[in-house]
C-alpha positions in Angstrom: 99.3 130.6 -55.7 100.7 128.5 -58.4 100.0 131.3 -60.5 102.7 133.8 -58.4 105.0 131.4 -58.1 105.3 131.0 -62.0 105.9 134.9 -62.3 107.8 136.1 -59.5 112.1 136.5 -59.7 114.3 134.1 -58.9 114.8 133.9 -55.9 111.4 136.0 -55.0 109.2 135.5 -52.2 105.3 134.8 -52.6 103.6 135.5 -49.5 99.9 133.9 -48.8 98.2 136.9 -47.2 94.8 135.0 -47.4 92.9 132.0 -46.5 93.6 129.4 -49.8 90.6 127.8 -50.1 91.0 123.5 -51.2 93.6 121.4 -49.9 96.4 122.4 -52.7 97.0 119.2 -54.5 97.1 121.3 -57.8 99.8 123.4 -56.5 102.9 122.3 -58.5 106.5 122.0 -56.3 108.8 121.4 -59.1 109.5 123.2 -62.2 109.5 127.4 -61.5 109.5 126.5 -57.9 112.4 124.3 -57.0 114.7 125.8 -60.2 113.6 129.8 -59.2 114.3 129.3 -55.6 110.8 130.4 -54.9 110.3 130.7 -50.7 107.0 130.7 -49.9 105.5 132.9 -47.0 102.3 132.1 -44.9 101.1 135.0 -43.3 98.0 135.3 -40.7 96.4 138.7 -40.3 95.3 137.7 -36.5 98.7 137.0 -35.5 102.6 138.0 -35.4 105.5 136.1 -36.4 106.2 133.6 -33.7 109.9 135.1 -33.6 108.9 138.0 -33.0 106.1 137.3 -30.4 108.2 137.4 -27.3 109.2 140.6 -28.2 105.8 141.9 -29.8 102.8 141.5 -27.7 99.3 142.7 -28.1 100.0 145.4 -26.1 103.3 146.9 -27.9 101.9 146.2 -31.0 98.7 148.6 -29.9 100.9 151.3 -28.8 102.9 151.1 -32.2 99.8 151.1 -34.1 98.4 154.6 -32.7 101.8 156.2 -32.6 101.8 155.5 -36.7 98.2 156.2 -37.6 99.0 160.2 -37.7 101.1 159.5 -40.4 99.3 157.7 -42.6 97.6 160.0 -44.8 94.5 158.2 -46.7 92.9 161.1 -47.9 94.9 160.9 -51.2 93.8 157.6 -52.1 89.9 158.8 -51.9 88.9 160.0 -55.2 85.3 160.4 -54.9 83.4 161.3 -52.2 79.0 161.1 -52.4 76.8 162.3 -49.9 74.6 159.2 -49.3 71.4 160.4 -50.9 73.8 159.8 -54.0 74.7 156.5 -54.0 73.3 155.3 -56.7 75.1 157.6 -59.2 78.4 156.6 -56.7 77.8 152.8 -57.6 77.2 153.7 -61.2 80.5 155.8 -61.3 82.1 152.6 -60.3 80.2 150.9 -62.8 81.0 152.6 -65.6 84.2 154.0 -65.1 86.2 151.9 -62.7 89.6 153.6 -64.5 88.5 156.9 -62.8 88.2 155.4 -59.5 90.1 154.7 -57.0 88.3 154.6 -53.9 84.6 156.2 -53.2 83.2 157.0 -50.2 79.3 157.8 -49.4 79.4 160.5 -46.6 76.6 160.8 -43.8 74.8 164.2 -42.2 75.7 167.3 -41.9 79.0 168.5 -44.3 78.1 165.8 -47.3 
């Protein structure tokens, strides 16, 4: 976090997609924060903005979700696919050459 905060623009955003683990008292308020107008964002995967949620329940936000799936197209992001017989040589791919790789999949019965 404090890391982010140092590098991002003035008058960026740092969002905290994750769980932080500690209690923060070694993140630092002053300097690159307060100067570079840093806002910082907590976000929560299980949730929705609270001003959003009247507008946004589970519900809507289910039917929104499989409207969009069609279009998402994933396939180009997997660069290697392994039946699984062949993970081994999959994990030693990875390995080896993780500047070749951008996502592997091991693939099970028939059509490997």
């Amino acid at each position: 976090m404090q890391e982010a905060i140092r590098v991002v623009g003035y008058s960026g955003r740092v969002v905290a997609a994750s769980w932080l683990p500690g209690t923060g008292e070694r993140l630092t308020l002053g300097e690159e924060f307060h100067l570079n107008r840093v806002r910082l964002i907590s976000s929560q995967s299980g949730g929705i903005n609270p001003e959003l949620a009247d507008r946004w329940d589970k519900a809507r936000r289910t039917r929104a979700l499989i409207e969009l799936l069609p279009q998402i197209r994933l396939d180009g992001l997997i660069t290697h696919r392994f039946p699984l017989d062949r993970a081994a040589e999959a994990y030693r791919l990875v390995d080896t050459s993780p500047e070749d790789v951008l996502q592997v999949t091991l693939t099970f019965g028939e059509g490997n």
